[in-house]
C-alpha positions in Angstrom: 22.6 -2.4 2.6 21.8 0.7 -0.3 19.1 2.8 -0.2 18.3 0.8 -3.8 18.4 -2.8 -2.0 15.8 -1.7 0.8 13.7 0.0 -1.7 13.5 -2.9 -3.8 12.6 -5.2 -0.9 9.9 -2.8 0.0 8.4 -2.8 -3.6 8.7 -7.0 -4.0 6.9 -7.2 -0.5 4.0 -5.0 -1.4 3.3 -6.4 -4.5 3.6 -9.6 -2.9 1.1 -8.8 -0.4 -1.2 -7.0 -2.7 -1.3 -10.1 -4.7 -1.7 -12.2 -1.8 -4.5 -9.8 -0.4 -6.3 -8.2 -3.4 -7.8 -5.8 -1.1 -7.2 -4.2 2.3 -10.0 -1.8 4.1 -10.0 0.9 6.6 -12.2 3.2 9.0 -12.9 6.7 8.1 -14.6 8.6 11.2 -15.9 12.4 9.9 -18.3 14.7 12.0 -21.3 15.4 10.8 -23.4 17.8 13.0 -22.3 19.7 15.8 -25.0 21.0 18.1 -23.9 22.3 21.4 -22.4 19.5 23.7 -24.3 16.7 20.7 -22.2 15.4 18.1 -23.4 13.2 15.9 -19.7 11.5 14.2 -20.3 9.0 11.3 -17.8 5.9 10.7 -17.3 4.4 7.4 -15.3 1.6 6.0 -13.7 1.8 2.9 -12.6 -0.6 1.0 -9.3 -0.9 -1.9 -9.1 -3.5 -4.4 -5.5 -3.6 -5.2 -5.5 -4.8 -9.1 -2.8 -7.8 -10.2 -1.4 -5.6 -12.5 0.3 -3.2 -10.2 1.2 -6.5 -7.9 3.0 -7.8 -10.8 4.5 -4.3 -12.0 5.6 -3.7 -8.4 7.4 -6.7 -8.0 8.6 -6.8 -11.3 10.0 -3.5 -10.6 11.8 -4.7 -7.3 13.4 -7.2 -9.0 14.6 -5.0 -11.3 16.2 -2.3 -9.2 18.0 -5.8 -7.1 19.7 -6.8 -10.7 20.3 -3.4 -11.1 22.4 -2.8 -7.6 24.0 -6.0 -7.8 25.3 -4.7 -11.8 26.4 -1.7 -10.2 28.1 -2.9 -7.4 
Protein backbone atom coordinates (compact mmCIF):
# COMPACT_ATOMS: atom_id res chain seq x y z
CA UNK A 1 0.00 0.00 0.00
CA UNK A 2 1.47 3.89 -0.93
CA UNK A 3 2.40 6.27 1.35
CA UNK A 4 -0.81 8.33 -0.58
CA UNK A 5 -3.35 5.22 0.12
CA UNK A 6 -2.52 5.18 4.01
CA UNK A 7 -2.63 8.95 4.18
CA UNK A 8 -5.87 9.14 2.63
CA UNK A 9 -7.36 6.41 4.94
CA UNK A 10 -6.02 8.46 7.82
CA UNK A 11 -7.71 11.71 6.65
CA UNK A 12 -11.36 9.88 5.67
CA UNK A 13 -11.12 8.31 9.26
CA UNK A 14 -10.65 11.54 11.08
CA UNK A 15 -13.07 13.35 9.42
CA UNK A 16 -15.28 10.60 9.94
CA UNK A 17 -14.71 10.57 13.51
CA UNK A 18 -14.74 14.23 13.98
CA UNK A 19 -18.09 14.27 12.46
CA UNK A 20 -19.24 11.47 14.39
CA UNK A 21 -17.79 13.12 17.63
CA UNK A 22 -17.97 16.96 17.23
CA UNK A 23 -15.72 17.27 20.13
CA UNK A 24 -13.09 15.38 22.04
CA UNK A 25 -11.57 16.78 25.55
CA UNK A 26 -8.40 16.30 27.43
CA UNK A 27 -6.55 16.91 30.88
CA UNK A 28 -4.03 19.53 31.19
CA UNK A 29 -2.08 19.21 34.73
CA UNK A 30 0.38 22.59 35.27
CA UNK A 31 2.03 23.51 38.67
CA UNK A 32 1.14 26.30 40.17
CA UNK A 33 3.15 27.07 43.51
CA UNK A 34 6.02 25.40 44.71
CA UNK A 35 6.86 25.92 48.39
CA UNK A 36 9.35 23.60 49.77
CA UNK A 37 8.21 19.93 49.91
CA UNK A 38 4.14 21.59 49.06
CA UNK A 39 2.99 21.71 45.58
CA UNK A 40 -0.05 22.86 44.84
CA UNK A 41 -0.64 21.21 40.86
CA UNK A 42 -3.92 22.38 39.07
CA UNK A 43 -5.84 19.95 36.49
CA UNK A 44 -7.94 21.30 33.81
CA UNK A 45 -10.05 19.92 31.11
CA UNK A 46 -10.14 21.31 27.90
CA UNK A 47 -12.43 20.86 25.60
CA UNK A 48 -12.30 21.00 21.18
CA UNK A 49 -15.22 21.39 19.21
CA UNK A 50 -14.17 19.96 15.89
CA UNK A 51 -16.39 22.02 13.23
CA UNK A 52 -18.33 20.02 10.19
CA UNK A 53 -16.51 21.83 7.88
CA UNK A 54 -13.11 20.51 8.40
CA UNK A 55 -14.93 16.84 8.78
CA UNK A 56 -16.22 17.26 5.42
CA UNK A 57 -13.01 18.97 3.96
CA UNK A 58 -11.00 16.11 5.45
CA UNK A 59 -12.83 13.49 4.07
CA UNK A 60 -13.40 15.06 0.98
CA UNK A 61 -9.83 15.40 0.82
CA UNK A 62 -9.13 11.64 1.45
CA UNK A 63 -11.21 10.68 -1.11
CA UNK A 64 -9.55 12.68 -3.27
CA UNK A 65 -5.98 11.70 -2.86
CA UNK A 66 -7.66 7.66 -3.19
CA UNK A 67 -8.91 8.69 -6.91
CA UNK A 68 -5.90 10.30 -7.28
CA UNK A 69 -3.49 7.03 -6.47
CA UNK A 70 -5.71 4.76 -8.14
CA UNK A 71 -5.31 7.40 -11.62
CA UNK A 72 -1.78 7.22 -11.11
CA UNK A 73 -1.33 3.79 -10.67
Amino acid sequence: MSLIKIIAIVLITAGLLGLVYGQFSYTKETQEAKIGALELTVKDTETVNVPVWTGVAAMVAGCGLLVFAAKKS
